[in-house]
Structures are given as C-alpha cells and as structure tokens.
N, C-alpha and C positions, 0 to 999 in steps of 0.2 A: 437559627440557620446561619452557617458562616459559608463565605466564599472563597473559597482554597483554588490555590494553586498546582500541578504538577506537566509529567510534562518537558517540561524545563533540557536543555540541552545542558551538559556539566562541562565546565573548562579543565583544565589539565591538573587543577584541585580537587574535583569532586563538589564545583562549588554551584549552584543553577544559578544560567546565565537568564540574567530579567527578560522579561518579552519576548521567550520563545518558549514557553509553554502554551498552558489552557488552564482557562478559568473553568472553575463546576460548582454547584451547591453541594454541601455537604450533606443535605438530606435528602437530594433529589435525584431522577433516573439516573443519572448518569451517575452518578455516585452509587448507588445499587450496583450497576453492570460492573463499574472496576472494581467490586468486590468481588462479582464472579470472574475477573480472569484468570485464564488457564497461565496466564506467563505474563513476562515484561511489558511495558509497551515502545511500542518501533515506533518510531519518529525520521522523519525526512526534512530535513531542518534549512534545507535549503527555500522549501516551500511550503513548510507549515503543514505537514501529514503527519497526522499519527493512526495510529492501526494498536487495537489492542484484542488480545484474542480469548474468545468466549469457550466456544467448543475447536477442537481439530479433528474431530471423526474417529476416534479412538474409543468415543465413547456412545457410538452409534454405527458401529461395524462400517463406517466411514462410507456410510450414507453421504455426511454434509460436511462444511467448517462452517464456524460462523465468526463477525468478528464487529467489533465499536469502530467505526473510521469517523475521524473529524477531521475535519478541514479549513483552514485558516479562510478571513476574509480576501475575496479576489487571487485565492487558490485554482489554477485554470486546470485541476487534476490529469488525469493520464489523457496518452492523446489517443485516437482513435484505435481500437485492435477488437481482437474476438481471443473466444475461448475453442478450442476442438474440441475440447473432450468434457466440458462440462458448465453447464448453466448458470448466472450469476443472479440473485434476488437482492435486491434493497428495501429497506425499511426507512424513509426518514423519518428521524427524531426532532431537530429544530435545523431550524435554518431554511434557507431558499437555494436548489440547486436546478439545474438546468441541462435536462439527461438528453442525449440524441441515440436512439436505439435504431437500426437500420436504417439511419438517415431522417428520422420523423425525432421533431424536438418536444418536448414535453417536461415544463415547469414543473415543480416536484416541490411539496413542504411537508411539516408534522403531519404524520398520520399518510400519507401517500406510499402506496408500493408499486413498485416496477422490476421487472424483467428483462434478460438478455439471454436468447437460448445458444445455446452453445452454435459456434460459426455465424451465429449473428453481431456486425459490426457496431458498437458502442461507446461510448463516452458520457465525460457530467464535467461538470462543473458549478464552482460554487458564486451565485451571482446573488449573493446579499449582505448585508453589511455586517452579518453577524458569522461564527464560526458555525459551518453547516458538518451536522451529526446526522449519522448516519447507523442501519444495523447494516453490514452485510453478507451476505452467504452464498455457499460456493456449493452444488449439487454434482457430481461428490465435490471434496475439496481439491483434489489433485496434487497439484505442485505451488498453487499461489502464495503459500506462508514463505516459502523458499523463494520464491522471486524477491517477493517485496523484503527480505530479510537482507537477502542479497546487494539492491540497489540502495535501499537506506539504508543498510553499511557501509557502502562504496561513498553515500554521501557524508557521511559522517569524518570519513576520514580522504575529504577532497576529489574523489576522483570520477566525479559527474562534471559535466560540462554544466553552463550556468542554467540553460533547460530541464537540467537534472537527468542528461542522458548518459551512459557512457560513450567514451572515446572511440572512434571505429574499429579499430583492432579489436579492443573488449566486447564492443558489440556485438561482434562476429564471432566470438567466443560462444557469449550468452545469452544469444537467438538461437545459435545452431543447437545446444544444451535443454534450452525450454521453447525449441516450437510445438515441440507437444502441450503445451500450458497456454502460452499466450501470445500473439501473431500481431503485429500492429500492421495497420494499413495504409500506411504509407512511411517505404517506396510498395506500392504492388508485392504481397507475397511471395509472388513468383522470383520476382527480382532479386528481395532483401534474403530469400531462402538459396537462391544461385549464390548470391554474394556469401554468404556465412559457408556453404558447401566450399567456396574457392578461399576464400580468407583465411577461416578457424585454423584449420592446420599449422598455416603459419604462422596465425597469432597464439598457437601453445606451446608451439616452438618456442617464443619469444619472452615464455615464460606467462603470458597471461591466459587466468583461470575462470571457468562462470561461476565458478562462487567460492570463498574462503569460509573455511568450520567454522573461524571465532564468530562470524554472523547468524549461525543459526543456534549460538551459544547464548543462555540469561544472560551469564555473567559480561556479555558484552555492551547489550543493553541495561544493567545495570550501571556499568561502566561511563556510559553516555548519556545515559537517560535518565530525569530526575523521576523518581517510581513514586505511588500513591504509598502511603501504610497499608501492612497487610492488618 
C-alpha cells in the first residue's frame, strides 16, 4: 500500500503546488471511487473542497447525481440554504462532520447517513482533525454540478471574497440564475430574491455573468487541478 497524493492546485507551470491537495491509500475506498469518476475533480482551493463526480443522471434517466466531496480539516463548508427542487443524501466515509438539518444538529461519522428534503434548511461542517469524506447525492441532480463548477472557478481564478463568496454585483447575477437550485438563508429569501430581481439587470449590464463555459469545461480543471491516473 502507497500513499499518494492528488488534488493538488497547479501554478502557472502545470506544476502541484505542496499542501493543497489530499492524501488517499492507493488500495483503499477512496481510491476505488476515483476510479469511477465520470470527470475531473473541482477543487475550491480557497477552503480545501473538492467534489469529484460519480454519476450525473445520464445514466439513470436522471433520477439522481452522485458525487466524492472531501473536505479539508476546520473546513466550515457552505453556509446555511436549501434545495426547491430536489433532495440531498449523504454518506459519510471518514472523518467527523457536524450536519444541522432544519435547525436540529447531528454529529455524523463513517458509516452514518442523513438527509435534507428539498426546502428544508441545512448545513455541515467538518469538526475533526482529519479530512472529512463524504458520498453525496442529489435526488434528481438538478443544476448542483453547475453551481459548484461555477463558484470553484470563480475561485480559482480570484474572484471570491475571502469567505469564498462572490462580490455583490456577481451575487446578484448568480442567485437570480440559480434560485431554482439553491437559496441560502441568510438575508431571508425574500429579501436576497428582491435584491437579485433589482440588481441583476444592472449587474449584466456591467458585463457580469452567473457562469463562464470554461468552467463547466475538463479541460479547465485539468488546467488547475492536479488529476489522479486514469
């Protein structure tokens, strides 16, 4: 058994920058699953997320997606929102995470699954010393591959705030784009859907877009991202 590296963030060489990857066993689960991925892996490198993806629904009349998410030590992952249109499932694989699903918190490790049904308000986070792995799945998939391709694009090439949000203007771009996907709760719904209704306009004017092709491109994350061997 060897313990490999990928992962890795690439500098402007193509060269993986030390300590922003993830470690794995070469013979072990998670070296399985990134054998079956369907595509690259996204990485948010601001905060140590990666997302690699299993199924898209293509291959189950788009039933489901499914996807590997790992998350670095004292990773505070996304902040509060919900789904309208579709259900999220988790599997944890290792690590210790720390899920609040309609406001009820609930510790979570290997072998624990939980639930979020679609308009129910949720969150996690990873509160153990180790990199918390995760399976998770989208009933159907919706629009989520496209969000998070989106935002850890945007990361990769500077234009998150240090929170890893975008800028107001962009915000209001790329809420009013995917509130059918995913809604966060705070400001109030109400509020931040007024605000994108009155904002976006102006902010496409201005030239900004909720998402750029090259991010739902491999060749971008190839680009960025140090990939396992196929």
């Amino acid at each position: 058994m060897a313990i490999l590296t990928t992962g890795e963030t690439l500098d402007a060489d193509g060269n993986p920058i030390p300590g922003t990857g993830f470690e794995y066993e070469s013979d072990g689960y998670i070296a399985e699953l990134l054998a079956e991925r369907i595509g690259p892996i996204i990485s948010q490198p601001a905060l140590g997320e990666f997302v690699i993806p299993l199924v898209d629904g293509t291959e189950n009349n788009g039933e489901f997606g499914r996807a590997l998410v790992i998350f670095s030590p004292g990773n505070l992952g996304p902040a509060e929102h919900f789904h309208p249109n579709y259900d999220e499932k988790f599997e944890v694989i290792s690590g210790e995470f720390l899920f609040t699903v309609d406001g009820k918190e609930q510790k979570a490790g290997p072998g624990d699954k939980l639930a979020a049904k679609k308009g129910v308000p949720h969150c996690w986070r990873n509160v153990g010393d180790d990199y918390g792995v995760a399976i998770g799945e989208a009933w159907p998939p919706a629009r989520i591959g496209e969000v998070l391709c989106t935002l850890f694009g945007m990361a990769h090439e500077g234009k998150l705030t240090k929170k890893g949000q975008p800028k107001f203007l962009h915000a209001m771009v790329i809420g009013r784009e995917y509130s059918d996907d995913t809604v966060f709760t705070s400001p109030p719904p109400f509020i931040s859907s007024f605000l994108c209704m009155l904002f976006a306009p102006f902010a496409r004017l201005l030239g900004y877009k909720s998402t750029e092709p090259r991010y739902l491109e491999d060749s971008f994350w190839e680009k960025h991202v140090n990939q396992p061997p196929k």
